[in-house]
N, C-alpha and C positions, 0 to 999 in steps of 0.2 A: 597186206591189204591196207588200204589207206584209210583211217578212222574222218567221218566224217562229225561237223558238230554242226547241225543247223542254230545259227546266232545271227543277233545284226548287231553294229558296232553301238547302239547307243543303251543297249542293255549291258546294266551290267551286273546283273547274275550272267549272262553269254558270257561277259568279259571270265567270270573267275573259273568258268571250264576252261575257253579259250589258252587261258593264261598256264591251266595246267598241265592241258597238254601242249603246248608251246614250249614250256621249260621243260619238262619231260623229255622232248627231243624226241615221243613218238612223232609217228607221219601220220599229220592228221591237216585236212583242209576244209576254211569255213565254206559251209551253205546258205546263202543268204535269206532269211525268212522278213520277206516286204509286212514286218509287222502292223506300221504304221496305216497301209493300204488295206488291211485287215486277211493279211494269207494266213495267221493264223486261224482265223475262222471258219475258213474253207474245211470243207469233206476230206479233200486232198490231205491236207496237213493234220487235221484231225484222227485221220488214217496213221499218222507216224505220233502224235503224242493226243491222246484222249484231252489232254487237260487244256492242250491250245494255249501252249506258253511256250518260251525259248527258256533254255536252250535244249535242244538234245543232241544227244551222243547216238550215233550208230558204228559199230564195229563188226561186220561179219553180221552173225544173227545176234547180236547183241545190240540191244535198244534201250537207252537210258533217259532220260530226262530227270530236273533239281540238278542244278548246281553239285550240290555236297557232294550227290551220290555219285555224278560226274568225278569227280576227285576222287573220292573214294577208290571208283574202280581203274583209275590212270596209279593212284599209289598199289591196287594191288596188282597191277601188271608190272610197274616196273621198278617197285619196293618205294618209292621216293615221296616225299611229304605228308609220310604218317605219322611221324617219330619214330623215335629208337626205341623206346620200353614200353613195356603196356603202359606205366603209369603215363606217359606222353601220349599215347594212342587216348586215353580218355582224355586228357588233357586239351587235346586238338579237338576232340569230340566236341568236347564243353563250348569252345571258342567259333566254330565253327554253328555252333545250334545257337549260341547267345548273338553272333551278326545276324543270322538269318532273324532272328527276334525282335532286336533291340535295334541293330545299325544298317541293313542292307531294306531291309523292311519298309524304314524310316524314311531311307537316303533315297531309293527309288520312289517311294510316293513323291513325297515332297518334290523333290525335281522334274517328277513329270508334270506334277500341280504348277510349277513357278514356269517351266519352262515349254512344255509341249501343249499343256490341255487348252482349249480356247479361254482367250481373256476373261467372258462372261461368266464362267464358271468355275474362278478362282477365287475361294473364299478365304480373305487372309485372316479370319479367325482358325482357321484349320488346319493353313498351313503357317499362322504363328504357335502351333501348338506343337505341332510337330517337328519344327525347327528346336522349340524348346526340350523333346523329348532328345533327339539329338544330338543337343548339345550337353545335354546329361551322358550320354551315349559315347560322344568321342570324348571325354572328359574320364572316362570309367579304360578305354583303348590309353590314352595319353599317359594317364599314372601309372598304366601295368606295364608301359614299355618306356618308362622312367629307368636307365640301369643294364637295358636288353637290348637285345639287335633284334630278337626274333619274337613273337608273343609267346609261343613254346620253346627249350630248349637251344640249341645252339645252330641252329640252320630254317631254313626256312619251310615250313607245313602249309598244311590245307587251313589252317587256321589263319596264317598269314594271306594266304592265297584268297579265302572268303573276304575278310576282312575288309582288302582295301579295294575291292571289285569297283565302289564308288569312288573313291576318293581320286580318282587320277581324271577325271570331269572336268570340262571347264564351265559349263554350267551353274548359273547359280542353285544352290540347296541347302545355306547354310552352315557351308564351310569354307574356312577360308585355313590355307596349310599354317599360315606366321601366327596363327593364334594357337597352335596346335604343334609345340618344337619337339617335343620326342615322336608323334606321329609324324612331322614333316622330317625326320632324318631315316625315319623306319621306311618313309613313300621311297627316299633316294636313294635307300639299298636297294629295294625291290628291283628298283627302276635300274639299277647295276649291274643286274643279273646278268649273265651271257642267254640273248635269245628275247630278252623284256622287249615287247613294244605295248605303243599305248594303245587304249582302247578300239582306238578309229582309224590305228592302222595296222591292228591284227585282227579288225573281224569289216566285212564291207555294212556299209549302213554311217550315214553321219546327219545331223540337221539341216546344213547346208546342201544335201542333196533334196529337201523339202525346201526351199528358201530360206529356212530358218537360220 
């Protein structure tokens, strides 16, 4: 049976399910959720996730929604980006609950703020503050993978996989990769993988389909 993930391409917590079932190599095809039009807010869709947010996973009678746990249950189907040892399995744990915190948090407000919300209601005290968090943020990602390929061990996890959900954007939100050289070589592994696409062309949904 074919796993479905309802996402739209300019999320990117969608992206880090997307992405890991994509490299997984299950069979799984995006559902587009017209988030922007407000189909999250529908009865309809509310029916498949209470919380009225993207992405979720549906497998059989299996229903998931959050990113992580997304992962979670693609590594325990088909053993792959949990790590090898327990100590890596908390390890990834760690890495995976600190983006949700500090970096994926951050990186999705702020760029909806710069880029999507209407001009009027962009206040750049708020979103100079959170650029600043940010920038503390990939500066803490930069030096951990100073030396590493991977932010866990020797292959790549769900921590890698949460991680960079934002970073492959061309939007602005206060990153830019040339200031950021052990994260900008860690994005071109990822991006190496057999089966890697980017955001906007593994899940449907882009700005330009708004005129933006």
């Amino acid at each position: 049976m074919t796993i479905q993930l309802y996402c739209f391409g300019e999320s990117g917590n969608s992206y880090k399910a997307a992405l890991a079932l994509q490299l997984s190599g299950l069979d799984w095809e995006p559902v587009f959720v017209d988030f922007f039009n407000g189909a999250a807010r529908t009865p309809e869709y509310r029916a498949i996730n209470e919380m009225g947010e993207a992405p979720v996973m549906v497998d059989g009678d299996v229903k998931l929604s959050q990113s992580g746990v997304i992962q979670q249950y693609v590594t325990d189907k088909t053993g792959k980006f949990g790590g090898t040892s327990q100590a890596e399995k908390y390890e990834v744990l760690r890495w995976v609950l600190w983006d949700n915190h500090k970096l994926s948090s951050q990186a999705g407000m702020t760029r909806f703020m710069i880029n999507f919300l209407p001009e009027k209601h962009r206040n750049p005290d708020v979103i100079d503050f959170a650029k600043g968090r940010l920038k503390a943020a990939y500066a803490v990602l930069n030096n951990h993978l100073d030396g590493r390929d991977w932010i866990v061990g020797d292959a790549i996890t769900n921590a890698d996989l949460s991680c960079c959900g934002y970073l492959y954007y061309p939007e602005p939100f206060g990153f830019d990769r040339k200031d950021w050289p052990h994260i900008d070589a860690w994005l071109d592994r990822i991006a190496a993988l057999p089966g890697w696409k980017h955001p906007y062309d593994l899940m449907p949904g882009r700005p330009s389909d708004r005129g933006l």
